[in-house]
Structure formats: structure tokens, C-alpha cells
C-alpha positions as CSV (number, residue, x, y, z in Angstrom):
1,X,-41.7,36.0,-74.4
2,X,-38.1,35.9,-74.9
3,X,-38.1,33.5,-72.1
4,X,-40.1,31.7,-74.0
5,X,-37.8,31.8,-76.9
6,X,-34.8,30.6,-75.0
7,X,-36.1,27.5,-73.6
8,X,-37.2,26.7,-77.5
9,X,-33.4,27.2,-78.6
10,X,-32.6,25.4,-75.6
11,X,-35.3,22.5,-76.8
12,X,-34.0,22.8,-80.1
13,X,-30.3,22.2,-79.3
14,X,-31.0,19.5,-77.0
15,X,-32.8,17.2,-79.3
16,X,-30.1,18.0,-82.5
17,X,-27.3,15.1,-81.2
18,X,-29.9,12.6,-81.2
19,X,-32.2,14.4,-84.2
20,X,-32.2,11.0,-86.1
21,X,-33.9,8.9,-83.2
22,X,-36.2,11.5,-82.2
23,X,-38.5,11.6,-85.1
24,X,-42.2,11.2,-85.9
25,X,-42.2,8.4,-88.8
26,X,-42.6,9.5,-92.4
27,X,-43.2,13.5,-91.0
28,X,-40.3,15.3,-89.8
29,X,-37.8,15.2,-86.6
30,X,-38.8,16.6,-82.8
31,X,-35.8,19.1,-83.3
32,X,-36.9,20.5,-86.3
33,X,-40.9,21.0,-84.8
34,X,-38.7,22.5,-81.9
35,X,-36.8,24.6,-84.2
36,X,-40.0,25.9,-86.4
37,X,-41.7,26.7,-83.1
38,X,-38.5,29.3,-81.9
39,X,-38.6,30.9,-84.8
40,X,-42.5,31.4,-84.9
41,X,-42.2,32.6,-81.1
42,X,-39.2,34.6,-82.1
43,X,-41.2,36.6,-85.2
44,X,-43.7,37.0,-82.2
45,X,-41.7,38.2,-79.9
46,X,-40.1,40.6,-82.5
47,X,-43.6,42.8,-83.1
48,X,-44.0,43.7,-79.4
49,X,-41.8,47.0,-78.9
50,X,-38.3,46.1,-78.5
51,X,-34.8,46.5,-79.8
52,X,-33.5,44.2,-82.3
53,X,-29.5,43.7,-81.9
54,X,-27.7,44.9,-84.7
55,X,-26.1,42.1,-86.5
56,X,-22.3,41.2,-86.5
57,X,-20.3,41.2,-89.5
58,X,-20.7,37.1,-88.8
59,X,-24.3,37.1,-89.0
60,X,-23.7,39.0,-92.3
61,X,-21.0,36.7,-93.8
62,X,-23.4,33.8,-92.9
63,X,-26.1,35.1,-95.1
64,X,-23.9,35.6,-97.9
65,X,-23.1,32.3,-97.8
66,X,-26.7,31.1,-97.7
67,X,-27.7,33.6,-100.2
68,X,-24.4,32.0,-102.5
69,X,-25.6,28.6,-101.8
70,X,-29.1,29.9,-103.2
71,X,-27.4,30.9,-106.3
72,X,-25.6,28.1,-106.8
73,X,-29.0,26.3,-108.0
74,X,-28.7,27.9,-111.2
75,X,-25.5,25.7,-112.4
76,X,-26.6,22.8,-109.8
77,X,-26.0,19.2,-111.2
78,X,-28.8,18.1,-108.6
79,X,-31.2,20.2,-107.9
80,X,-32.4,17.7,-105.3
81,X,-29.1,17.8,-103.4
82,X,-28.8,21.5,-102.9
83,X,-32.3,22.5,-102.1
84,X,-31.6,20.0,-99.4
85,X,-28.2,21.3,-98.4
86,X,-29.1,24.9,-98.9
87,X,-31.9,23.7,-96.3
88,X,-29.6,22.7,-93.8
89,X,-27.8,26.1,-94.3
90,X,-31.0,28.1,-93.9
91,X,-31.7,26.4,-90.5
92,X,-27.6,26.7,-89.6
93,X,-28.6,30.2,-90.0
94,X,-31.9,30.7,-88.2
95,X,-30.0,29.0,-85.4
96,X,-27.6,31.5,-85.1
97,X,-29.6,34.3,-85.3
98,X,-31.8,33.3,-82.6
99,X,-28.7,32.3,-80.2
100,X,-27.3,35.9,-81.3
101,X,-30.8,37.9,-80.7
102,X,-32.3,36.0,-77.8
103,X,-29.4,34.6,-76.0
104,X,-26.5,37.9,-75.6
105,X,-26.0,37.2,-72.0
106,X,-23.1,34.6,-71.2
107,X,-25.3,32.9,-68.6
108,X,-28.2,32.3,-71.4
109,X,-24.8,30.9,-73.6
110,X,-24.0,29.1,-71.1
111,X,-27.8,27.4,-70.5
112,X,-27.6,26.3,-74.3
113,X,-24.1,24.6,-74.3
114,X,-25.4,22.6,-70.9
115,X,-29.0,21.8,-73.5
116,X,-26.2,20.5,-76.3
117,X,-24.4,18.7,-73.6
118,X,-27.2,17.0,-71.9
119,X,-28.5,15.8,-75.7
120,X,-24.9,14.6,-76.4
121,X,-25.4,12.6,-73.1
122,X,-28.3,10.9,-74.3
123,X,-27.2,10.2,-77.5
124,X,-24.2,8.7,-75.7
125,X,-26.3,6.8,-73.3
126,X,-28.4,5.5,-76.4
127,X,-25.4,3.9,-78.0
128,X,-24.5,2.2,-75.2
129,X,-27.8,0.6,-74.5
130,X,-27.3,-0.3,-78.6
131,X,-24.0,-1.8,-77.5
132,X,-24.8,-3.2,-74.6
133,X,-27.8,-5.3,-76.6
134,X,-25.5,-6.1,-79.6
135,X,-28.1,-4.1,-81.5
136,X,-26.5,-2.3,-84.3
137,X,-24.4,-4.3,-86.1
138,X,-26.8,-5.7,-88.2
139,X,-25.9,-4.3,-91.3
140,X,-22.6,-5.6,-91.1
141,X,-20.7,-2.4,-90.1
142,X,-18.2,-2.5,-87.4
143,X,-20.4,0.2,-85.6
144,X,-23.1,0.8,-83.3
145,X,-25.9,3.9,-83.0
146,X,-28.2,5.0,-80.8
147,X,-31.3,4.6,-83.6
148,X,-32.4,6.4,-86.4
């Protein structure tokens, strides 16, 4: 199961550099489904007898910062805003934990740097094909993108 978990981390992080092309119209992006799936195979994989790794003083730290960000809704002048932003911090988070708990080994480390890598190639490669069929520039910007 924790196999399992890796290569859903390893999913997850490969689609995040190109998370805005990858996306299932009007629902929600293919990293995110990727993402919601770790962390339902990680809670799984959790209930079987195991040991849980103690968390880091960073993995702390991180949580205070989410848990900050949580407060900060009470004085917020858009509510909207920061429930989306504290979002993005609670999946920062998640992230994290799973790398920390599933991933301790160096090798495993190394297997989701080459996930991010090979995603950053794509995204790269997307651009290019953008660039290489002047699409892009439509909007008058002096830029091009891979999609989204």
C-alpha cells in the first residue's frame, strides 16, 4: 500500500507544472484528483498496523502556519481570497506530509524530483509546440504557454 501511495505522490507531482492544461472543464484539475486519491490511499494505508514517523519540527511550523492562515479569516477583507489561499496552503501541507511519511528513503526522494522533472519537461515541451504554432499570443502579451 505504500507503494501504492508513492506512485500517487509521484502522479501528483508530475502533473502540478502543467496543473493548468491538465484539467477536466468546469470540474477540477488531474493533479488535484491525483492528489485527493494519495491522501485517501494514505488514511488507508495508515489503519493497517504500522508506525507513523514522528513529525519534524518543519512539519509542525507548517501547520502553524496553516492553522494562522485559518485564523486570519476572522479580520479577512475577502473572505473569498483566503479560503482559496488557505486552500492552496492546506494542500502545500498534505503534500509534505505525505513526501515526509511515505517517501523517508533518499531513493523514493529521488523518484519524485525525476516525477517534478519529467512534468517540468512537458510543460516545457507544451510551450514550445505553443511557440512553434504562434499560438499564445493572442491576448496581446509578449508571451507564450503551454494551455490552460
Amino acid at each position: 500500500m505504500r507503494k501504492l501511495v508513492l506512485a500517487c505522490v509521484c502522479l501528483t507531482v508530475f502533473l502540478n507544472p502543467w496543473e493548468e492544461i491538465a484539467v477536466i472543464p468546469g470540474i477540477v484539475t488531474l493533479s488535484r484528483i491525483a492528489g485527493c486519491l494519495a491522501i485517501f490511499l494514505a488514511v488507508l494505508s495508515l489503519l493497517q498496523p504500522q508506525t507513523i514517523r514522528r513529525w519534524n519540527p518543519a512539519i509542525w511550523l507548517l501547520i502553524a502556519f496553516v492553522v494562522w492562515n485559518a485564523f486570519s479569516l476572522l479580520w479577512t477583507v475577502s473572505v473569498e481570497s483566503t479560503l482559496l489561499r488557505l486552500s492552496t496552503y492546506a494542500a502545500l501541507l498534505a503534500l509534505v506530509w505525505l513526501i515526509y511519511q511515505f517517501a523517508p528513503l533518499p531513493s523514493q526522494q529521488a523518484w519524485i524530483l525525476c516525477a517534478y522533472v519529467t512534468g517540468s519537461c512537458v510543460s516545457a515541451a507544451m510551450m514550445l509546440l505553443a511557440w512553434h504554432q504562434g499560438v499564445g499570443l493572442a491576448d496581446g502579451s509578449d508571451r507564450y504557454t503551454g494551455g490552460g
